[in-house]
C-alpha positions as CSV (number, residue, x, y, z in Angstrom):
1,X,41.4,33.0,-8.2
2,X,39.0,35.3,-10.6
3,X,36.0,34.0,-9.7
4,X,33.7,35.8,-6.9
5,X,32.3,32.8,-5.9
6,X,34.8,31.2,-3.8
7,X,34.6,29.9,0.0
8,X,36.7,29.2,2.5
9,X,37.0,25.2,3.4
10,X,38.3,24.0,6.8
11,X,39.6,20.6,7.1
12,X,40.7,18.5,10.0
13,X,44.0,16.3,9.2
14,X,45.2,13.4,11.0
15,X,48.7,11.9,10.1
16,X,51.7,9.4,10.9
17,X,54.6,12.0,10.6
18,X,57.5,9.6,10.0
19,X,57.8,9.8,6.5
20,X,57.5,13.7,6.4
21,X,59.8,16.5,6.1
22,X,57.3,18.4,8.5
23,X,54.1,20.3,7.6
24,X,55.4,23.0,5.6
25,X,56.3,22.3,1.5
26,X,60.0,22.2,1.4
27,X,61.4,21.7,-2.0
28,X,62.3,18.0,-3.2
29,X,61.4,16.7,0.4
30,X,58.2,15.1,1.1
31,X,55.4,17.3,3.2
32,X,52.1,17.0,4.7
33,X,50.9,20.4,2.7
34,X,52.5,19.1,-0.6
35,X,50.4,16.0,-0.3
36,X,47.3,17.9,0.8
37,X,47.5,20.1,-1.8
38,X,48.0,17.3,-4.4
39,X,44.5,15.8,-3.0
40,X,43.0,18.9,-4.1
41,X,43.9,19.7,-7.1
42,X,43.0,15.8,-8.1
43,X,39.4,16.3,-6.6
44,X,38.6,19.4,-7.6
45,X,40.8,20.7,-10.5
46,X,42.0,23.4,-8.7
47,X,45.8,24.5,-8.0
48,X,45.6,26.4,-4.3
49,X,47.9,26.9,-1.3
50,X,46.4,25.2,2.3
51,X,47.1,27.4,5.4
52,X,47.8,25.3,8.7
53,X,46.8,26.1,12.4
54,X,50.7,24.7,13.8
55,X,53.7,24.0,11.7
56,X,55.0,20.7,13.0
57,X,58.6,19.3,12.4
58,X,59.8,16.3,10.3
59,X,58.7,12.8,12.1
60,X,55.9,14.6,14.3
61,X,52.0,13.6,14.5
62,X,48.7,15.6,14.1
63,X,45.6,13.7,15.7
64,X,43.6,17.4,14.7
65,X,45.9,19.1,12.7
66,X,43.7,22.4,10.9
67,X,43.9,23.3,7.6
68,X,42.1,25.6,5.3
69,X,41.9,26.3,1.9
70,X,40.3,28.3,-0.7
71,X,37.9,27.1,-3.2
72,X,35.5,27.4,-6.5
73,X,34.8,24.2,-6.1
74,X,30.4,23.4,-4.8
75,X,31.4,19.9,-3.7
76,X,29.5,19.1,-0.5
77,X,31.6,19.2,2.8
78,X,31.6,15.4,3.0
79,X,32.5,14.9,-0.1
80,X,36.0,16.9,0.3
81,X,36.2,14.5,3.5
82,X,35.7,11.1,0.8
83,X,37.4,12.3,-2.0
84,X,40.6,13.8,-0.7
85,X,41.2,10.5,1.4
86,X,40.9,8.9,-2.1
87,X,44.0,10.3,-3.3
88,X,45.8,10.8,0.0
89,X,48.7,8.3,1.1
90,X,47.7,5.8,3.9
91,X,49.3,7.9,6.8
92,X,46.8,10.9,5.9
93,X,43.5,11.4,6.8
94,X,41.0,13.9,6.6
95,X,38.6,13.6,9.3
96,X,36.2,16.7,8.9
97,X,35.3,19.5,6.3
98,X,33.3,22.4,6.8
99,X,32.6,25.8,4.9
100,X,33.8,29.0,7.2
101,X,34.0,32.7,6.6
102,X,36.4,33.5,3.8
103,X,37.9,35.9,6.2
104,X,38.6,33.5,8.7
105,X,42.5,33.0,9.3
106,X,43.5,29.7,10.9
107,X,46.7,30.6,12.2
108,X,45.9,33.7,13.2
109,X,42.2,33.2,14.6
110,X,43.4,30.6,17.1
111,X,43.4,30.8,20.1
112,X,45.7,27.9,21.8
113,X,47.3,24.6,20.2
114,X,47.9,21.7,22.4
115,X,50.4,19.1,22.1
116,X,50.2,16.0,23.5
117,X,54.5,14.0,24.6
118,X,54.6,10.3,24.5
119,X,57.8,9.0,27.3
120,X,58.2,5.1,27.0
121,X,59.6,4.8,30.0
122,X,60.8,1.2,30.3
123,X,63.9,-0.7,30.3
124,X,63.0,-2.8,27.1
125,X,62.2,-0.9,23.7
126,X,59.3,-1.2,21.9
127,X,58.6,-2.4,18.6
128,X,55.4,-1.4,18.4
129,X,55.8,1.7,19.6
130,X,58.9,2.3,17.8
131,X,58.6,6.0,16.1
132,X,56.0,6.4,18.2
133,X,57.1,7.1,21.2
134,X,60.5,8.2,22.8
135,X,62.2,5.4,24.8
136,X,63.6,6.6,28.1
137,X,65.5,3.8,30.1
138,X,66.2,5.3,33.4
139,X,63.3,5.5,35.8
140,X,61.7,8.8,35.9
141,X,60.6,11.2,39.2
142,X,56.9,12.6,37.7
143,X,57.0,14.3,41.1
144,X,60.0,16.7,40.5
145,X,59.0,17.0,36.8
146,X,55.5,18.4,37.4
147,X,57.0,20.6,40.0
148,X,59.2,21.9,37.0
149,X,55.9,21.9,34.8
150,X,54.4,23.5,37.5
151,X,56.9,26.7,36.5
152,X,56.1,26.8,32.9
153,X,52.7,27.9,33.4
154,X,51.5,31.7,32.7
155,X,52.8,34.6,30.4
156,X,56.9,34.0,30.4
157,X,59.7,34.5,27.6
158,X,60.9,31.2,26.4
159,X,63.7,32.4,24.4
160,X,65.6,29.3,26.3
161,X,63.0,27.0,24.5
162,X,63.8,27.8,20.9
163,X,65.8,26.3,19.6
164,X,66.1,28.8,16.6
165,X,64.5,32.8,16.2
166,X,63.9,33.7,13.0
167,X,62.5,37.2,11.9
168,X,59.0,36.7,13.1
169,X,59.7,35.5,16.5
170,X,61.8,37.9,17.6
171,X,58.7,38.7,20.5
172,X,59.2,35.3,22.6
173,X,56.7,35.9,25.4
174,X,54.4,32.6,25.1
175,X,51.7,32.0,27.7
176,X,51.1,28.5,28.7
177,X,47.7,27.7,29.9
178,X,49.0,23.7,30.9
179,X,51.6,21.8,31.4
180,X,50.8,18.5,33.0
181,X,52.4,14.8,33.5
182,X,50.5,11.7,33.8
183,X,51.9,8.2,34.2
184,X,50.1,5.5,32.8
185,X,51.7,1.9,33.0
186,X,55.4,2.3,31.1
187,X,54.4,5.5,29.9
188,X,54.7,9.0,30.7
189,X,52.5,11.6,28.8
190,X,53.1,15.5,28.9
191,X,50.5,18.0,27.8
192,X,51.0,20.8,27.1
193,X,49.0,23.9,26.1
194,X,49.7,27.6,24.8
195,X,48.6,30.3,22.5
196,X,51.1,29.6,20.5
197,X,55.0,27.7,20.7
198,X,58.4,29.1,19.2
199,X,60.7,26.4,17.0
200,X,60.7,23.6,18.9
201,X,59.8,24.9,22.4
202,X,57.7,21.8,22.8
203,X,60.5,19.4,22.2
204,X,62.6,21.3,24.0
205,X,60.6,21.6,27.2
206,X,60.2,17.5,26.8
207,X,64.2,17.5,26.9
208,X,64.9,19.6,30.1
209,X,62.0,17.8,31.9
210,X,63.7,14.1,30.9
211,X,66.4,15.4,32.6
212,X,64.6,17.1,35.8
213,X,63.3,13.5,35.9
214,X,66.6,12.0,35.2
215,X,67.5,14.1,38.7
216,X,70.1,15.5,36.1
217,X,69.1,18.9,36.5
218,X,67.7,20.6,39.8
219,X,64.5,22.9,40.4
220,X,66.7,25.7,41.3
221,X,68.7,25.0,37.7
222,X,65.5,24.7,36.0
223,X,64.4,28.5,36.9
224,X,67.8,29.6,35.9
225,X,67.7,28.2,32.3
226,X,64.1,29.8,31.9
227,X,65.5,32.9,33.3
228,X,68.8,33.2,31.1
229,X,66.4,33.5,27.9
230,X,69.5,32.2,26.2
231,X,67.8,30.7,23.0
232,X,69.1,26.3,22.7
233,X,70.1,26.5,26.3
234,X,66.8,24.2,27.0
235,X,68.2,21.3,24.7
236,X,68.8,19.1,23.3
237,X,65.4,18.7,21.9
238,X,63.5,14.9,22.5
239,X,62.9,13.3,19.4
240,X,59.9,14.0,16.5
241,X,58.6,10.7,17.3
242,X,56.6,11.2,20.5
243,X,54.9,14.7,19.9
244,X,51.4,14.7,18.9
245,X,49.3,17.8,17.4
246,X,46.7,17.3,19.7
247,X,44.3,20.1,19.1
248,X,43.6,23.8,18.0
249,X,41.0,26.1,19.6
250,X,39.3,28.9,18.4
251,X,36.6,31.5,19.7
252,X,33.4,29.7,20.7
253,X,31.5,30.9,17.7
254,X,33.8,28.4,15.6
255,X,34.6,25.7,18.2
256,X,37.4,23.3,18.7
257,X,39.0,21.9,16.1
């Protein structure tokens, strides 16, 4: 942009991942930023590039993804909220805008993500729920699989959570500030909170849990895989469909988002 005038627009995005190659434009495959960016450029005119908090994968939720933008444009905040749900597909929403330093980064300047698992554990699938949540048959012990949570929590390398280490994660220390289970009814939802994730650590994680609670894999075997920092050896990953964006925070001067 030429223009001096310009400000920095934060916007908070709900959406149904299914039909989504991810969050991230990827050529001749649909994307959350793609259509974000198209909702833009139809309210305002302007051709720009969004920044996101937390890159999710193809078939994942956001409840509070964060995205940012810069802008000529002097539309109120509100109206950014009104007008860009005008042009969005049904399975995107933006919930909030709001006007933030130019220099703020909102990848950089956060300060944890959390991502919220969704376990149907039942014997019956679904239909409702269907893409939605990940249907696990066999009944599982929350007992042994928050004692395996239990381990995840602080500063560790997580190199056996990713599934894939391209050139900018090479450094795979990750501190996790929770990792907690709740059952409620025929479900079984895991929080989890960090700084920041590798390549599907999260999914990961929800894999080698399933199995802790599948009694599949021991305490003692659970230590070892976070130990061997042998990228994959977590997996096989649990399915897009029952991971949730959940939040982002940032310093207290700019709040939760």
């Amino acid at each position: 942009m030429t223009s001096l005038a310009f400000t920095r627009v934060v916007l908070i995005v709900e959406y149904d991942g299914r039909c989504y190659h991810g969050s991230q434009s990827q050529v001749d495959l649909p994307t959350i930023q793609d259509e974000i960016e198209r909702s833009i450029c139809r309210l305002t005119g302007e051709v720009c590039r969004i920044a996101t908090a937390s890159r999710t994968d193809a078939g994942v939720h956001a409840r509070a993804q964060v995205v940012s933008f810069l802008t000529d444009s002097s539309l109120p905040e509100q109206t950014f909220v009104g007008g860009m749900n005008y042009y969005l597909p049904p399975d995107i929403a933006v919930k909030r805008a709001c006007r933030v330093p130019v220099s703020f980064d909102v990848r950089r300047d956060a300060l944890s993500r959390e991502y919220r698992y969704y376990i149907l554990n039942d014997c019956a699938r679904s239909p409702l729920w269907k893409g939605y949540a990940y249907l696990v048959r066999g009944k599982l012990d929350i007992g042994a699989m928050e004692e395996a949570g239990r381990l995840l929590l602080g500063k560790h390398d997580f190199a056996s959570f990713a599934s894939r280490l391209g050139g900018d994660k090479k450094v795979t220390v990750r501190c996790v500030y929770q990792a907690s289970l709740e059952r409620k009814e025929e479900f079984v939802i895991f929080d989890l909170k960090a700084n920041s994730f590798l390549p599907h650590q999260v999914r990961n994680t929800v894999g080698l849990l399933i199995k802790v609670g599948l009694g599949r894999v021991n305490i003692s075997e659970f230590c070892g895989i976070i130990e061997s920092r042998v990228p994959g050896i977590a997996g096989p990953a649990a399915p897009a469909c029952g991971r949730y964006l959940v939040g982002v925070n940032y310093p207290a001067s700019l709040g939760r988002r």
